[in-house]
N, C-alpha and C positions, 0 to 999 in steps of 0.2 A: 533667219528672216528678221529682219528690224522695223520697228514701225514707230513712225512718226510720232503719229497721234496719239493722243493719252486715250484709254479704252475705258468705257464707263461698264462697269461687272457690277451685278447684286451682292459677292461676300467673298470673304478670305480664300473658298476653295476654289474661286473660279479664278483669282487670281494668279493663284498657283498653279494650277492646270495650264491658263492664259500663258505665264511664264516660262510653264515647262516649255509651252510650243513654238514664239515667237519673243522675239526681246522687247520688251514693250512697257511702259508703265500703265499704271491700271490710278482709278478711284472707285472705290467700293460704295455703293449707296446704301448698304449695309439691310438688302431689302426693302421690302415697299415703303419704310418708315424713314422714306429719306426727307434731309431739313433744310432750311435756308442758308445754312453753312454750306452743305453739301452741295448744293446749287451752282450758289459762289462760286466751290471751287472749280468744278465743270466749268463754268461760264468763263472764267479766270484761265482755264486750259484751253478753251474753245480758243480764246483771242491768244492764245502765244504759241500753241503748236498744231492745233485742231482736236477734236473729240471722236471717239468710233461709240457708238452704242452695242451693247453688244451682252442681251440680258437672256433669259431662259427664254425658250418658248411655250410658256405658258401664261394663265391671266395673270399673276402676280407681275411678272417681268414682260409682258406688253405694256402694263400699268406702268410701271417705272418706264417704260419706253418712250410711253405719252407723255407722263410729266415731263422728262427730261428734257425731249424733243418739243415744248411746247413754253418751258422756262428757259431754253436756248436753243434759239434755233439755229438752222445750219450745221446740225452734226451730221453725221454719216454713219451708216447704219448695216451691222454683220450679222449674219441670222443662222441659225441653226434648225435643223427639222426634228421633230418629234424625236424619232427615230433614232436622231446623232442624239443627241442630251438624254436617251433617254440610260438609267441605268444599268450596267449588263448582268446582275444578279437577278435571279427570275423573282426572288422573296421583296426586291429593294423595287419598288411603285416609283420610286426617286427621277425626279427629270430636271437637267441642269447643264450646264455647261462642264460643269467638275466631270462629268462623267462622260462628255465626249473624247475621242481618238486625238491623238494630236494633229494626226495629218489633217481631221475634220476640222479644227480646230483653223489651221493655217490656211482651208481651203475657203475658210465664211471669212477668213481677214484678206485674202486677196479678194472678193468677190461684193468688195465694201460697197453702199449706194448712198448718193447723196439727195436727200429729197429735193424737187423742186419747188416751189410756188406751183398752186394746184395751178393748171392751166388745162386746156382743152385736151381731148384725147383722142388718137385715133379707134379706139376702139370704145365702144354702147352698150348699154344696159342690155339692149337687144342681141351683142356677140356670147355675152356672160349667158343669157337663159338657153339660147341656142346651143351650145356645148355643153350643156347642161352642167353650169358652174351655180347659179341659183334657182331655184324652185323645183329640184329633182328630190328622188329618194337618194341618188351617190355623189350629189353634190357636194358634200362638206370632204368627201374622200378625193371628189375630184379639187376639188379647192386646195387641199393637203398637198395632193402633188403638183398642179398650179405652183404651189409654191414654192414647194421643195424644187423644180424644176429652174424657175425662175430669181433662187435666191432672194426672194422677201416676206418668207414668213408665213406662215398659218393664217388667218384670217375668216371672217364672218363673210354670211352674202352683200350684206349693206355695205361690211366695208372693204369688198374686192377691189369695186372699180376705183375708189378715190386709192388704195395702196399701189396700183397698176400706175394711176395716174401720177402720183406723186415720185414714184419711182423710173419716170419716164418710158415706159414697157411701150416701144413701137405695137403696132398691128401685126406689122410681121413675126418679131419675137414671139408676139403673143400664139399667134397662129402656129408656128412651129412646136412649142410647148403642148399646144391642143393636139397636133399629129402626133406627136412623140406618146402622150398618154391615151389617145387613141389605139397607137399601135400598143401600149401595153396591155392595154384592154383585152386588143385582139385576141392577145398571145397565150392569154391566161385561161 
């Protein structure tokens, strides 16, 4: 699998991981401590081939998300869940990209999103508490698969709906994702 876009990764090992999986060139932000070079050169790739963001899920690499996304906008964006990144030694706490499956790996670069301009949404603050996406006790569990379902990431209650929205998430998608972990619910 070949891809276009130059992919923005936190370090060396996710580039390598990145590589084992898809042919692709990478820029490394080298962790949160990325500079105005490093920007540059993102921004410099945005206008010649396009950019995939494509960081840990967790706050350091939401962080680097933001900035990047916010010093050039218009990238497009691969996401991993807890769970994929997460390390498969039970002693290694480790969460990264290095330590996802490759096939995980090719499944978040097909499933690339490109944000929009915030604009209206079909779905309300009012569908979010209903489901019990904000203001429950399993809320942040359901928000986890929320997202892992939907391909955009982990996310806080405040910032569900602007991620929903910016990711253009119909009503319908949304609702189906709501049944799908209802019915996990059930089952369990």
């Amino acid at each position: 699998m070949k891809i276009k876009e130059i992919i923005v990764v936190e370090g060396r090992d996710d580039t390598t991981k990145v590589q084992q999986a898809v042919d692709a060139d990478t820029i490394e932000t080298n962790g949160s401590a990325i500079n105005k070079e490093t920007l540059a050169r993102i921004r410099h790739a945005k206008e010649k081939r396009g950019v995939i963001i494509f960081t840990d899920p967790d706050y350091p690499g939401e962080r680097i998300r933001h900035i990047v996304d916010q010093a050039v906008p218009g990238c497009k964006h691969a996401f991993l869940t807890r769970d994929q990144a997460r390390a498969k030694h039970p002693k290694n706490k480790s969460l990264g990209i290095e330590h996802a499956s490759i096939e995980t790996i090719r499944h978040a670069l097909k499933k690339v999103y490109e944000l929009a301009d915030i604009r209206e949404s079909e779905i309300e603050k009012a569908d979010l508490i209903e489901h019990g996406l904000i203001g429950g006790r399993e809320a942040s569990i359901r928000r986890e698969k929320l997202g892992e379902f939907l391909q955009i990431g982990h996310t806080n209650g405040k910032q569900l709906l602007k991620r929903l929205t910016q990711f253009q998430i119909t009503k319908a998608q949304f609702e189906q994702a709501i049944k799908v972990i209802q019915q996990e619910e059930k089952d369990v």
